[in-house]
C-alpha positions as CSV (number, residue, x, y, z in Angstrom):
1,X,-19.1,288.9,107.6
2,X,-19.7,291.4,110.2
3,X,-20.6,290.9,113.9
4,X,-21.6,294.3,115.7
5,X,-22.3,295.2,119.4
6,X,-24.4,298.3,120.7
7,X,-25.0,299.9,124.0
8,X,-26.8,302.4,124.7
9,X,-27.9,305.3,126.9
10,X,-24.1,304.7,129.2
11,X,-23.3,307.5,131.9
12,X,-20.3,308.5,130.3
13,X,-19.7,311.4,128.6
14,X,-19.0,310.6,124.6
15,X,-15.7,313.0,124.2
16,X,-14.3,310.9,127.2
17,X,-15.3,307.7,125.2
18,X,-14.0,308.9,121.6
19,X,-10.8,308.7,123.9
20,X,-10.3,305.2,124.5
21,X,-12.4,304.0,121.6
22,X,-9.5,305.7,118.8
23,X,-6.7,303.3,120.7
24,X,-9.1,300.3,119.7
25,X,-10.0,300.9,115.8
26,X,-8.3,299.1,113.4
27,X,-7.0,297.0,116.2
28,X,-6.6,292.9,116.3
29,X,-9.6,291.9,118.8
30,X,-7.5,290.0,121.1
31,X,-5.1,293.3,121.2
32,X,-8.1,295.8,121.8
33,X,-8.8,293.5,124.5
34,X,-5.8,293.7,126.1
35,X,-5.6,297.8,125.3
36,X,-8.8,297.7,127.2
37,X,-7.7,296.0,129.7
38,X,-4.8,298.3,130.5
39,X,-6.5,301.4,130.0
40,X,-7.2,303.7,133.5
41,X,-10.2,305.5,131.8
42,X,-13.7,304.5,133.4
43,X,-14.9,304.1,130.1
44,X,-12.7,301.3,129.4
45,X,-14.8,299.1,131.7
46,X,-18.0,299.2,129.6
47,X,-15.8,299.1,126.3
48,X,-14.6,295.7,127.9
49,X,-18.1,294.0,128.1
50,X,-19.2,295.4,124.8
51,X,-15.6,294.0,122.8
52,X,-16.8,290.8,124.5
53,X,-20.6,290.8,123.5
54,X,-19.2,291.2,120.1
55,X,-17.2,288.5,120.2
56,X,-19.9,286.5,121.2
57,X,-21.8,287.7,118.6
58,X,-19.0,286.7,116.0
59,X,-18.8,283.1,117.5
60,X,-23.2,282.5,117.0
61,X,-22.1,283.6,113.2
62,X,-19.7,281.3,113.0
63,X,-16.5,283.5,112.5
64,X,-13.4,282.9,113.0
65,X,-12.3,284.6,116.2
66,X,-8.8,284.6,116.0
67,X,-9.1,286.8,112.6
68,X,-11.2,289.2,114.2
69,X,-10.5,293.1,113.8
70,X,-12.1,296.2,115.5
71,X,-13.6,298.0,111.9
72,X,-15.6,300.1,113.2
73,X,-16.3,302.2,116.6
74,X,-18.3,305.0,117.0
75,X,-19.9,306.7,120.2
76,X,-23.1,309.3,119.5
77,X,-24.0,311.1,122.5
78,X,-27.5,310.1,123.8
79,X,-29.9,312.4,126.2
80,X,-28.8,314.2,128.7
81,X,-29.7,314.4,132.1
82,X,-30.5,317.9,133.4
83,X,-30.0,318.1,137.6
84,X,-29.7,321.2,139.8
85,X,-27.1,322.4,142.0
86,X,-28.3,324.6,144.5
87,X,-26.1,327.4,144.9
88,X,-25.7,330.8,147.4
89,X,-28.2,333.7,146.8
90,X,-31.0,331.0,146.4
91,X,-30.0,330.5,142.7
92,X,-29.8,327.4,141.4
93,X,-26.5,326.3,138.5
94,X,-27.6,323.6,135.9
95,X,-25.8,320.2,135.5
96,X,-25.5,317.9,132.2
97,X,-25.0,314.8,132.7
98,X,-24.0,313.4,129.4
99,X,-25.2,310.1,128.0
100,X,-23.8,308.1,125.6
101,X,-24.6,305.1,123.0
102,X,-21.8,303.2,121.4
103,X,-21.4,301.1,118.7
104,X,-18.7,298.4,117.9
105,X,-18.1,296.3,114.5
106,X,-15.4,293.3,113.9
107,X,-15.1,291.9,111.0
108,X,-12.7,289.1,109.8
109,X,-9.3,289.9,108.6
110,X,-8.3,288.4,105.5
């Protein structure tokens, strides 16, 4: 069995969530948690609440949580917001400001 947690549309950029997310795969859950936990990347606060929405997910299925791994963790980049810096000359520079949806598996360990 499988429990799986998704957020989506987060103001993070996804290259600076791939980051913290590849110290969490293939990781115990109460480990990741504590990875997470230790972690001085901005993204590992929203990581935090969606390791624990899975959890709780696990829990309504009935799974065993102390058996619980991280099997799968992905991050896709969502839409991008497009804002405008005003700059000298009256020109104007472009700003993307990267979205991004994440999804996180655990599965029970064998």
């Amino acid at each position: 069995m499988e429990a799986t947690a998704k957020v989506t549309f987060v103001r993070i950029a996804p290259r600076k969530v791939k980051i913290v997310l590849d110290l969490i795969r293939n990781q115990p859950a109460d480990k990741a948690m504590a990875i997470l936990k230790n972690t001085p990347k901005s993204a590992s606060e929203v990581l935090v609440k969606l390791l624990k929405s899975a959890i709780a997910n696990a829990e309504q299925k009935d799974m065993d949580t102390s058996k619980l791994y991280v099997a799968y963790a992905s991050v896709d980049q969502g839409p991008t917001l497009k804002r405008i810096r005003p700059m000298s000359k009256g020109r104007a520079y472009r700003i993307n400001k990267k979205t991004s949806h994440i999804t996180l598996t655990l599965k029970e360990a064998e």
